[in-house]
C-alpha positions, 0 to 999 in steps of 0.5 A, a space after each residue: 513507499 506502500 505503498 514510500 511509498 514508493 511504497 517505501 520510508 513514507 508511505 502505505 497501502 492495502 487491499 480486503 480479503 477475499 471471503 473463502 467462499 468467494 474464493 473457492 467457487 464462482 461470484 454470485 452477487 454484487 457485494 456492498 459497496 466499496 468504503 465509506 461515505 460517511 460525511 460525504 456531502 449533505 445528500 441531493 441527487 447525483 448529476 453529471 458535470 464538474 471539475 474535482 481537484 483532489 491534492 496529495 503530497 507524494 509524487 512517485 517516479 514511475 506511474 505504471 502500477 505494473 512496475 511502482 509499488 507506489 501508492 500514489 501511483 495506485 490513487 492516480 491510476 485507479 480510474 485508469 486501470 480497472 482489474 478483474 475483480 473488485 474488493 470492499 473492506 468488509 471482505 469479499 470479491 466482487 465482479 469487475 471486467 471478469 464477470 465470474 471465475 471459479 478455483 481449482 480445488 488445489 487454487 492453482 488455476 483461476 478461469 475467468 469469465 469476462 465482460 464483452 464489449 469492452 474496449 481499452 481507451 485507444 479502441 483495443 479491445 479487451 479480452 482473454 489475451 490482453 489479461 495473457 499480455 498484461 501477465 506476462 508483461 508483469 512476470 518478465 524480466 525486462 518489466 522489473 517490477 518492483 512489487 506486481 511480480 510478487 502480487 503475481 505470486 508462483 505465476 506459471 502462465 495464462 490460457 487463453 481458453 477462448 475470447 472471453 476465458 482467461 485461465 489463470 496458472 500456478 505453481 503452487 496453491 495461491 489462495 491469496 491471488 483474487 485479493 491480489 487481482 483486484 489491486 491497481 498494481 494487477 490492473 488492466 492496460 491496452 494490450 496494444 500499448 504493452 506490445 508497441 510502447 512499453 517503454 512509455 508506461 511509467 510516464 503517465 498521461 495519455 500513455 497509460 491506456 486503461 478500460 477504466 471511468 477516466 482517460 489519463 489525459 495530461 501529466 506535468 510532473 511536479 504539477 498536476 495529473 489531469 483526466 477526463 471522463 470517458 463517455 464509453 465506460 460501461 465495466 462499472 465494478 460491483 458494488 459501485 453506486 451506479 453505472 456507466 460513465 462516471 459523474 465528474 467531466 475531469 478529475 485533476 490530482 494535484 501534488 502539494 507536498 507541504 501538509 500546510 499549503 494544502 489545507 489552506 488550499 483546501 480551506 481557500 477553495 482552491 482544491 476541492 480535497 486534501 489527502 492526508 489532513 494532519 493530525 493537528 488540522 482535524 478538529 479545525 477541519 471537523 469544525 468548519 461547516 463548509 468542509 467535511 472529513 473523510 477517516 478509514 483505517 486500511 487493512 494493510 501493514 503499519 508504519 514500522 522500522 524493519 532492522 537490517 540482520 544481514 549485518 552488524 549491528 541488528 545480526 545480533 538479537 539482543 541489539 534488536 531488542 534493544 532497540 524495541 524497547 528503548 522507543 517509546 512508541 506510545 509518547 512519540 504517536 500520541 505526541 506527534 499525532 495528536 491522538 488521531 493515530 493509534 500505536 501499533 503493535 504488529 505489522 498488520 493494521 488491527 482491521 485486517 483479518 489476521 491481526 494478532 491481538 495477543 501482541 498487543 503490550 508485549 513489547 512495553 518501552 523499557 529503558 532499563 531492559 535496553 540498556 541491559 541488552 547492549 551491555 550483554 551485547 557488548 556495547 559497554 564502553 562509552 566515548 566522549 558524547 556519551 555514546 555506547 562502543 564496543 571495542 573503541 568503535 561507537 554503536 552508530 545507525 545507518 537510517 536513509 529515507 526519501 525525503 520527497 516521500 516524507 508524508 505524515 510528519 514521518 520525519 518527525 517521528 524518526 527524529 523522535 526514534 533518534 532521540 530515544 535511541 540517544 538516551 540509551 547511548 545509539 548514534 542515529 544517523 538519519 538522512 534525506 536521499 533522493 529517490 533513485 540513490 536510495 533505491 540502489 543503496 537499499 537494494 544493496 543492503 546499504 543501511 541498518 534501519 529504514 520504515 515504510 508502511 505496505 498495501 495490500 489488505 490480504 495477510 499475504 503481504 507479509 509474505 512480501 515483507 518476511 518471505 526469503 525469496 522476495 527481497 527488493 530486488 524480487 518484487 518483495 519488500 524483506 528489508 530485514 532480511 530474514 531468512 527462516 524456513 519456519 517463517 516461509 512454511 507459514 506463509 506458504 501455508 497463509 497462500 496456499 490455503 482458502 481456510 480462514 482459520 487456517 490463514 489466520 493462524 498462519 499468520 499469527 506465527 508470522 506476526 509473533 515471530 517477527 515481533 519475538 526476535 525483533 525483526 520489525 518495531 511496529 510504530 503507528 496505525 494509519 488512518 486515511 484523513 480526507 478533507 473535502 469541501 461540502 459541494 463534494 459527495 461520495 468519495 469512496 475508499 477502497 480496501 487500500 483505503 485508497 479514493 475512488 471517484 467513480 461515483 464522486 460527483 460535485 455540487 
């Protein structure tokens, strides 16, 4: 997280939305190339050769994206696995290892079309029954799958209609499945290995076995994963500024948690990119001749807190609501983030195309409000620290995270929640777990408020925030735990239909909804920050905002 992300407390993700067009019929043409390359270097022609180390401040613990909702897991394993189709964030779908497909009129079965003469890094070759296998690896059991099972969707099965034909079935109308397919998690790995060596996936290194520019070819945790250039690569996605074998000879992504220490080393030579510039390092970056910044914002779910109704406190409306006001949104994100980062007021980011717009200042702070719902809830005793009882037992919040996926001062931000929360008599008791504790504590409910961000740039994602059948456990991520059969009729209704104005009102219900009784506080909207010295040209983003160095070259 998120893709945290994994994909949770600390992370974020996404993925574009698929044109109705595109969904509904068979592709027609490459669409525009994928991101921004906006201050990319200073022009010259693209050549061949060269190292580029690209630094990012989360590690993930599983690097097989068919089980990590990670998003660093999707930004290390993008030019290992490619997918069948590709996305750009101006929306539409663009051919990739599938060439063409066309939609069921009910979008319930999806044929592919897919290239010929492509083959896997150890010489497996690719066709209709290694998308079969990869599939049904993600929609077994035994894979447990933390978030492509619920990208998968009502998944019955694959057909393999003929070496080079994959159909594609579900159970229900799922509108959002080419959106989905175009995502690292979705990915394309060696059949081979999925049946000789599945217990090795999520270790990375020469274990992931992809179609994709880059062989994974050596992984030290805590370190460093490093790649080189396959010279065979010819399944360049659409919309890519060229074709063939990538330009970089190796590719090396490197973890530095410390926002500090990878600036300097950006700002030193040491490593040719930065992820996730802070807010306070922008203007130094933006006036430094000698390097570049690289800004996009995703289209997929904001930073948010998501409170925990399946017990008390958060069971009760009035103390969500309470809370949502009681936070000063607005201070904390320009404070915190220097102007750089915009608050949020829904779950999905203002460039995905379901945004609801009319919620924004329905939820202003108001501290007297706040203190108005907890008296109505109860919570009209004081003890001798000044916080709010109920019955001689003090209104005290349970907020675990995992602090090795802390990323954009997002601990900063939940102490300044803490502190807002104190000024209206709520004990916050916010702790670091590490992963593996937390993940069983989540799934087991244990806490009252926990946030993370989410990928996915198709408004289906907040079927995997908000829909009853996809908690932790099920490949979804409703750390709510929200159980509304209205909700789930609009988000089935957001899957099942290719009408954009149908999907969108959908999903506004959804947006408002959540918002109206207080199942999530929307906090900021993430912007990628990249800082790149000048010898670096095009690095792109994809929908995710996630960067792509297929085309990336050096010099």
């Amino acid at each position: 997280m998120k893709r945290p992300r994994p994909r949770f407390h600390p992370a974020v993700r996404v993925a574009a939305v698929a044109a109705a067009a595109a969904m509904l019929g068979a592709c027609a043409s490459d669409p525009a190339p994928a991101g921004s390359t906006s201050a990319n270097g200073a022009g010259g022609t693209p050549h061949r050769g060269g190292t580029l180390t690209f630094a990012v401040a989360t590690e993930g613990d599983c690097l097989d994206p068919h089980v990590s909702p990670a998003d660093v897991t999707a930004v290390i394993q993008r030019g290992v696995f490619d997918s069948l189709v590709t996305q750009q964030p101006g929306g539409g779908v663009g051919p990739w290892l599938a060439t063409s497909w066309t939609v069921s009129a009910d979008a319930k079965t999806f044929t592919f079309k897919l290239k010929d003469g492509v083959t896997f890094h150890d010489g497996t070759p690719f066709d209709a029954a290694a998308v079969k296998a990869n599939f049904d690896h993600i929609a077994a059991k035994s894979t447990k799958s933390q978030y492509a099972v619920a990208l998968l969707g009502p998944y019955v099965g694959t057909e393999v209609v003929d070496p080079h034909t994959a159909k594609v079935t579900f159970s229900k109308p799922y509108a959002a499945f080419l959106a989905a397919a175009a995502t690292t998690y979705l990915g394309i790995e060696s059949s081979k290995k999925i049946a000789d060596a599945p217990d090795t996936l999520c270790s990375g290194g020469p274990n992931s076995v992809g179609t994709g520019p880059f062989r994974f070819t050596r992984y030290v945790k805590g370190s460093v994963a490093e790649f080189t250039r396959n010279d065979g690569y010819t399944s360049a996605p659409g919309g890519a500024k060229h074709t063939g074998a990538a330009y970089l000879d190796k590719l090396a992504i490197r973890f530095l948690p410390e926002d500090a220490t990878r600036v300097s080393a950006l700002r030193s030579g040491e490593i040719d990119a930065a992820d996730g510039v802070p807010a306070q390092n922008v203007a130094a970056i933006e006036g430094d001749t000698s390097l570049r910044l690289l800004k996009v914002i995703p289209q997929n779910a904001n930073y948010s807190i998501y409170f925990n109704t399946r017990r008390a406190p958060f069971s009760d409306e009035r103390v969500r609501k309470a809370v949502q006001r009681a936070v000063d949104v607005d201070t904390i994100v320009k404070t915190v983030y220097a102007g750089q980062y915009a608050r949020a007021w829904s779950t999905l980011t203002p460039k995905n195309i379901a945004y609801d717009r009319s919620l924004e200042k329905a939820f202003p702070h108001d501290v007297t409000a706040a203190n108005k719902l907890l008296d109505e809830a109860g919570y009209t005793g004081r003890d001798a620290d000044g916080y709010r009882t109920k019955n001689g037992a003090r209104l005290v919040l349970d907020w675990p995270y995992v602090g090795a996926f802390n990323r954009e001062q997002r601990d900063i931000v939940s102490q300044a929640v803490q502190a807002d929360l104190k000024k209206v008599g709520i004990a916050t008791k916010l702790y670091s777990m590490d992963s593996g504790a937390y993940t069983t504590q989540r799934n087991a409910g244990g806490y009252d408020l926990i946030a993370y961000s989410w990928g996915k740039s198709d408004p289906d994602l907040l079927r995997t925030l908000f829909a009853s059948n996809l908690a932790f456990t099920q490949g979804g991520a409703n750390s709510s735990g929200i159980a509304v059969p209205e909700v789930d009729d609009w988000l089935a209704t957001g899957a099942g239909t290719t009408d954009l104005a149908a999907r969108k009102k959908a999903y506004g219900q959804v947006q408002k909804y959540v918002i109206d009784h207080a199942y999530t506080l929307p906090i900021y909207v993430f912007t990628r920050t990249v800082g790149t010295a000048s010898k670096v040209h095009d690095i792109t983003f994809d929908a995710d905002a996630f960067p792509l160095f297929y085309d990336s070259w050096v010099g």
